[in-house]
N, C-alpha and C positions, 0 to 999 in steps of 0.2 A: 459411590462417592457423590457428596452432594456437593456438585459445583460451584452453587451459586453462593453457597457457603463458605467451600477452599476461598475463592477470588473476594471475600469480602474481606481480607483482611492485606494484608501489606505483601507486597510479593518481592522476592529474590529474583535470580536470572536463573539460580541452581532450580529453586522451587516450580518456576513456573515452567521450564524443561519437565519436572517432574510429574507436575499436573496435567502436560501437555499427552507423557504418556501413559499415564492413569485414564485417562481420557478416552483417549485412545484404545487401551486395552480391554476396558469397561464398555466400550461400543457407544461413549456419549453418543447424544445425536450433535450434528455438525451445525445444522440448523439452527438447533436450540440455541448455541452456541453463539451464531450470529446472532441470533437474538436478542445475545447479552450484550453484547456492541452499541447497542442501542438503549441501555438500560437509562434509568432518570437519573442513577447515581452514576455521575462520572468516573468516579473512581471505579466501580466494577464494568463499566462499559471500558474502559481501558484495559482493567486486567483481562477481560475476554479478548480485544484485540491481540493483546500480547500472545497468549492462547492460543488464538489460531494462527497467530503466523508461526508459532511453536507447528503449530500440527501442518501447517505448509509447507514447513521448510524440514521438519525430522518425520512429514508422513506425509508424503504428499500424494500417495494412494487414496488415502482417507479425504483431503482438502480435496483434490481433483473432483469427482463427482457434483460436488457443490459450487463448483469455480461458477458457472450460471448464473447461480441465485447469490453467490458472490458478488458479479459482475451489476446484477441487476441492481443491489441494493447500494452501491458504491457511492453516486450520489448525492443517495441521501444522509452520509456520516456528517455530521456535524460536529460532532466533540473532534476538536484536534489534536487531543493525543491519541486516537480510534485511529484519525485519518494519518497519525504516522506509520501506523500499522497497515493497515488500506495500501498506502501507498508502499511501501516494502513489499507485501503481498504482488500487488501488481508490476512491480520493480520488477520479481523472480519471471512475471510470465511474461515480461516486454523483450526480455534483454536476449540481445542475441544471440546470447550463449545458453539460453533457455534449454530444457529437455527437450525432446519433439514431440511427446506427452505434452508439456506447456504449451509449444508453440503449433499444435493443431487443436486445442483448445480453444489459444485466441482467436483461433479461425472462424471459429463459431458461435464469438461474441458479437455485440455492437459496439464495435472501435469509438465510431463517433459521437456517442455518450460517453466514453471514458477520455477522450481527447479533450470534451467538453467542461465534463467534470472537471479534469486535472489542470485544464488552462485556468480555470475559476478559481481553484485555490493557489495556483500559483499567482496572482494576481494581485488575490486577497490582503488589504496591509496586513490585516488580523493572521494568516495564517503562519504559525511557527517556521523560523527558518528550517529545520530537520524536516518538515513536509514537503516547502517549496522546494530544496535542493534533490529528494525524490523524485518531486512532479518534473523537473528538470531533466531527468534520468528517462522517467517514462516517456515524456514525450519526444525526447532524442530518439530514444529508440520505435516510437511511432512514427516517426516521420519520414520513412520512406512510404509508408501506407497512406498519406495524404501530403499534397505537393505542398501546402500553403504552411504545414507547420515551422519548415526551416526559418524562414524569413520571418512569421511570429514570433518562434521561440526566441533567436537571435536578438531581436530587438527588445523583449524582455530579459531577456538574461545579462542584455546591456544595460538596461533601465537598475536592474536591482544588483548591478556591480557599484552602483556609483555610492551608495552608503550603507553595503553589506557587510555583514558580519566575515569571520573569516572564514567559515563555512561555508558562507555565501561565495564569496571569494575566488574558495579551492574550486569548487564544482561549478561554480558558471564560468572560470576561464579550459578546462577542462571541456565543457561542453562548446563553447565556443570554439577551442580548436579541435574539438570533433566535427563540426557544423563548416569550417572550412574545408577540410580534407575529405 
């Protein structure tokens, strides 16, 4: 299968499940993969994000391995429909309900580049509401690993209640009454 071929064209949710284990079966490389994340066309740097949170969330055998060079590259996503993806991916290994696969994973990242990261685009006017209410997720659930994020997150999540979408809305009062209790 030529990938960069499949993903140049318009994808489904059916399809790109399909692709994800085409993919997979064929032994893609994962790598490459991220690589396309980062593509000049947006449009296929998005369809590869979709992609691999397919193969993260229905192989995560295959994604595990690469969480590293995941983590490392995080950063630097730029396209923000990549970093909706980016941040789902990272959603699965913050959350407390994570494998123990995931969460000795995270053990062995640097937290504080992705704390970093993820405050930065939650911040961003520019960034899409679907990523901030993510970034929102993640850094709830980072935040027993760094004492200062409570009291940040909170007062952002207040900031961007005040003329948020209703998406915005749902998940910062949600994260807010996670943050008092």
């Amino acid at each position: 299968m030529d990938l960069l071929k499949e993903i140049s064209f318009t994808l489904t949710k059916t399809k790109a499940g399909k692709i994800s284990a085409i993919a997979v079966k064929e032994n893609y490389s994962i790598s490459e993969l991220i690589d396309l994340t980062f593509h000049k066309d947006d449009a296929i740097a998005f369809r590869a994000a979709w992609i691999l949170e397919y193969i993260e969330v229905y192989f995560p055998a295959r994604f595990l391995p690469h969480f590293e060079s995941f983590n490392k590259i995080y950063s630097n996503q730029k396209n923000h429909s990549c970093q909706r993806h980016f941040t789902k991916i990272m959603m699965h290994f913050t959350s407390k309900k994570a494998p123990e696969i995931y969460q000795n994973a995270l053990r062995d990242i640097d937290l504080e580049s992705i704390v970093e990261t993820t405050f930065s685009w939650l911040i961003d006017s520019k960034t899409p509401v679907a990523v901030k209410v993510n970034c929102l997720d993640i850094l709830f659930d980072l935040s027993d690993k760094f004492d200062w994020i409570k009291d940040e997150l909170k007062a952002q999540t207040e900031f961007l209640l005040r003329d948020g979408s209703a998406a915005m809305q749902s998940r910062g009062r949600k994260i807010l009454g996670r943050l008092e209790n």
